[in-house]
Every structure is written in structure tokens, then in C-alpha cells.
C-alpha positions in Angstrom: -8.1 21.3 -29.8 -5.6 19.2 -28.3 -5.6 15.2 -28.7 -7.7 12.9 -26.4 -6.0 10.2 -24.6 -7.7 6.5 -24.4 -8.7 7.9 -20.7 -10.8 10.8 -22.6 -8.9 13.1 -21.0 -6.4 16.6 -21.2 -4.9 19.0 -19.4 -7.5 21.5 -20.7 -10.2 19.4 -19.0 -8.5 20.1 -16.1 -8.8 23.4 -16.2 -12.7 23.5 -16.6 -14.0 25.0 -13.7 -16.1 22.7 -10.8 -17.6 22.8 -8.0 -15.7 20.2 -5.4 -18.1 17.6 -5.4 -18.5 17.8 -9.0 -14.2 17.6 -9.4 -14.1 14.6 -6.7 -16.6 12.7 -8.8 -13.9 13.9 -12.1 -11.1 12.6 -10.5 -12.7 9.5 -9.2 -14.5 8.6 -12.5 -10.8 9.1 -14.7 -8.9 7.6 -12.2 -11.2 4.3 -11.9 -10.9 4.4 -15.7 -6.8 4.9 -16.1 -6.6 2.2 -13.0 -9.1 -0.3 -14.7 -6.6 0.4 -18.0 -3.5 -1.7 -18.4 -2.0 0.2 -21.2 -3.3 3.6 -19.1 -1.7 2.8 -16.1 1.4 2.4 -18.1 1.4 5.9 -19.2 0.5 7.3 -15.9 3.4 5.4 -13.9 5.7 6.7 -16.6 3.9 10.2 -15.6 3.6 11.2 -19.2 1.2 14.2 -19.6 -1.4 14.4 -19.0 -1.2 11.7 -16.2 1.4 13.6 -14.8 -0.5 16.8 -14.0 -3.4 14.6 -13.3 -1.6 12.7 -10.3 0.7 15.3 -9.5 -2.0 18.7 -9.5 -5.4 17.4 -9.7 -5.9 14.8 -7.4 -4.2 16.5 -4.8 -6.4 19.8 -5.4 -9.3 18.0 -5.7 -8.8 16.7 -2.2 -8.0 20.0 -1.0 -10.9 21.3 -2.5 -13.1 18.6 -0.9 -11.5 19.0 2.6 -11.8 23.0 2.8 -15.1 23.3 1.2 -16.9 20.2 1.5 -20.6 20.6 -0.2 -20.1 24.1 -1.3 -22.2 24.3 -4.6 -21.3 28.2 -4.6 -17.7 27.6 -5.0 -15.4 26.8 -8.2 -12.0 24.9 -8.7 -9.8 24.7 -11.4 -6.2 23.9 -12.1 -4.4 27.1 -14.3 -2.7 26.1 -16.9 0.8 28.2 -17.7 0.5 30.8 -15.1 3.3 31.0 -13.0 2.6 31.6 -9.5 -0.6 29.9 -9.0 -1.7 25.9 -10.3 -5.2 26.5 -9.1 -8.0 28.9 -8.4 -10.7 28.9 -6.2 -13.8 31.6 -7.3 -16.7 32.2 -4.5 -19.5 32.9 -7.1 -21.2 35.5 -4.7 -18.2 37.2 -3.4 -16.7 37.1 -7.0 -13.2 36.8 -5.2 -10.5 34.2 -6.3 -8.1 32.6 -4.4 -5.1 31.5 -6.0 -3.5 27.8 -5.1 0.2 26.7 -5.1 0.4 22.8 -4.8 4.0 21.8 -4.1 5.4 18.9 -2.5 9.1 17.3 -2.9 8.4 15.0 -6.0 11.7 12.4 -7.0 10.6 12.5 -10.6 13.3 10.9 -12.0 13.0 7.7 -9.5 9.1 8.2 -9.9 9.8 7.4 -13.6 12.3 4.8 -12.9 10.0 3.0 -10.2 7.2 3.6 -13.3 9.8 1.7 -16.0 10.1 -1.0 -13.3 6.8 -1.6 -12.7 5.8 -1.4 -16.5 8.7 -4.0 -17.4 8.5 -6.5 -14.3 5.9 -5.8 -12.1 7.3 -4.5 -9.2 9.6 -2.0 -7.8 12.3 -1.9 -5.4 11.2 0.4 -2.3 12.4 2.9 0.5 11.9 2.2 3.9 11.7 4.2 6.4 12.2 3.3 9.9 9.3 3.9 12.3 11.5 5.1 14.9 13.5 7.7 13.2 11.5 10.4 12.3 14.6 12.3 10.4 13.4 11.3 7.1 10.0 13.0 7.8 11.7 16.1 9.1 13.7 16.2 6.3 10.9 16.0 3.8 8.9 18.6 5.8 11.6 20.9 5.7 11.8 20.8 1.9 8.2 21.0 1.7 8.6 24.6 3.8 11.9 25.7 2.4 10.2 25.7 -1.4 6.4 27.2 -0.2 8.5 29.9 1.6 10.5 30.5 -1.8 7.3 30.4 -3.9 5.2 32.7 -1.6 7.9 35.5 -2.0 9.0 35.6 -5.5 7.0 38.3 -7.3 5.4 36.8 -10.6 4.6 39.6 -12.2 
């Protein structure tokens, strides 16, 4: 069994299967606790694991989850844990099927960590700006976003 962190949490928790309401209320409950948590938040902004899946997989699938299937009590989420191709599955309990989930979205991670250090050491971070006006940024970003789902949804992970 792997080791606990002060949040009472790991990655195999993650991968406990949920209905979305019932992973909502997870991710709010641990994230309230990490957030209430100086030496916690620490950790996360320095996106060790299991924060790092936490903020970077879960939360994001948990809102997913939420959006698509609202108050479904007849569905189940849960992030995969080493499986390439998929971070997620969704399982209808009467259809039996499961749908497999690909989160991706351009992540910085070595300024995410270096913002985190900052933080951590003075309290604040320096920041980007975009300009309201110049939407080039967002295009940009919004390509990459494409440009990696596209490579992902082809590659054969058998």
C-alpha cells in the first residue's frame, strides 16, 4: 500500500471508481483540505505527486464528469493509472460500456514549478499577461491544445 500524504490522499484513491457527484464532493473535500494546509499547498504548487495528478487529471475530470453527466447515479468515473492511451474511464453500469478519456492541455511545467518555488519562498510570483486585444496568444494555445489531441487520437496503443 502506498504512503498517505498529510492530505489523506494517493494516486490510487484516484482511481477508485465514482459516481460524478460523489467525485465533485472528492475533489472539493481534498482540495478545501490541501488549500486550508500551508505545508500542503507547498507541495501542490511545487506539483509533487500526488498533487500533481490531482490538479493536473482529477480536477479537471471531475469537472468534465459533472458537466456531461450531471446527476447520473448510473454512471462511474475514474482516473487509470499507467495505461497509455486513456487517463480516465467512464463505465454506464446498465449498458456495461466504457468510455475511455484523454485529458490534455499545454501545461509549462517547468515555470508551473518555478512560479510554485516563488510562491513557496516569497509569496508571490511574477505573471504573464496577455493583452485583451490580441487574441494570438489564445490561438496559439488552442492550436497546441488540437495539434497534441490530434496526435494522441491516432497513435495506436496497443
Amino acid at each position: 500500500m502506498k504512503k498517505k500524504t498529510a492530505a489523506n490522499i494517493t494516486k490510487e484513491d484516484f482511481t477508485i471508481p465514482r459516481t460524478p457527484a460523489e467525485l465533485k464532493r472528492y475533489v472539493q473535500k481534498k482540495y478545501e483540505h490541501i488549500a486550508a494546509n500551508d505545508e500542503l499547498q507547498k507541495e501542490a504548487r511545487l506539483l509533487k505527486e500526488p498533487y500533481k495528478t490531482f490538479l493536473e487529471e482529477l480536477i479537471p475530470f471531475s469537472y468534465f464528469s459533472s458537466w456531461k453527466y450531471e446527476d447520473r447515479d448510473d454512471v462511474l468515473c475514474a482516473l487509470v493509472s499507467g495505461t497509455p492511451g486513456r487517463d480516465a474511464t467512464i463505465t454506464d453500469i446498465n449498458t456495461r460500456s466504457v468510455h475511455s478519456v484523454e485529458i490534455t492541455w499545454p501545461i509549462d511545467g517547468r515555470n508551473a514549478v518555478c512560479q510554485g518555488k516563488q510562491l513557496n519562498e516569497r509569496g508571490y510570483t511574477r505573471v504573464n499577461i496577455w493583452d485583451y486585444n490580441d487574441t494570438s496568444q489564445h490561438r496559439a494555445v488552442i492550436s497546441r491544445i488540437l495539434e497534441i489531441a490530434e496526435k494522441k487520437a491516432v497513435r495506436d496503443y496497443r
